[in-house]
C-alpha positions as CSV (number, residue, x, y, z in Angstrom):
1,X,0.0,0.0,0.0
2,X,1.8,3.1,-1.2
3,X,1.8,5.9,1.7
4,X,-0.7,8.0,-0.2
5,X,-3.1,5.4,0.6
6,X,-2.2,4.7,4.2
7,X,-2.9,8.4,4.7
8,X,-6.4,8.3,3.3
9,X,-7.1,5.5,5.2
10,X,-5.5,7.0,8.3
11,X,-7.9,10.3,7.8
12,X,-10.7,8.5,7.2
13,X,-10.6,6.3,10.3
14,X,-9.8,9.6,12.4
15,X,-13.1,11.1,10.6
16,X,-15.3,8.0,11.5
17,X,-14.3,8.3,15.0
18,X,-14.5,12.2,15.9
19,X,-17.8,11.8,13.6
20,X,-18.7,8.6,16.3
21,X,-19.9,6.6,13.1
22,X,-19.4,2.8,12.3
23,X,-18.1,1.6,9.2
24,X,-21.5,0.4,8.4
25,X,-23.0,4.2,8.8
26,X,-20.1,5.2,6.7
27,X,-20.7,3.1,3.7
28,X,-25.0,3.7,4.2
29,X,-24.1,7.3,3.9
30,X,-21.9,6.6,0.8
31,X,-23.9,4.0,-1.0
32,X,-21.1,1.7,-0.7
33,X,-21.2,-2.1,0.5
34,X,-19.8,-2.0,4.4
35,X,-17.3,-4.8,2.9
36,X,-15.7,-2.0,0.6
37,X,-15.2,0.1,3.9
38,X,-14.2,-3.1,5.6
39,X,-11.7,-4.1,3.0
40,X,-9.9,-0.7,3.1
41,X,-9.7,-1.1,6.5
42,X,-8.3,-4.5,6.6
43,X,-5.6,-3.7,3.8
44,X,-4.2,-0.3,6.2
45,X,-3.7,-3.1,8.7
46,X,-1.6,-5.5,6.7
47,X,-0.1,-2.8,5.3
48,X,0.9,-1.6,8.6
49,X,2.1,-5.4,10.3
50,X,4.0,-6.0,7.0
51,X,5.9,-2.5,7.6
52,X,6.6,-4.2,11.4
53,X,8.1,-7.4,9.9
54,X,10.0,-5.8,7.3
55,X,12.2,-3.4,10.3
């Protein structure tokens, strides 16, 4: 995941949780399925544990 992404992701989760909103109200309010959210989320946090195991 290149760094511009990890950002997005990074500001996006910081949104969702000074907004208080789920991942699910998220992707209701952006006519997205929640596994789109989901899977964004998921690939920050193997992007982030393969950045541990690479140091």
């Amino acid at each position: 995941m290149s760094q511009q992404q990890k950002l997005w992701v990074a500001l996006v989760k910081e949104r969702l949780y000074n907004l208080g909103w789920s991942q699910t109200q998220l992707a209701e309010s952006v006519g997205v399925a929640k596994a789109t959210i989901s899977d964004t989320s998921q690939l920050n946090n193997k992007a982030n544990q393969t950045d541990f195991l690479k140091r």
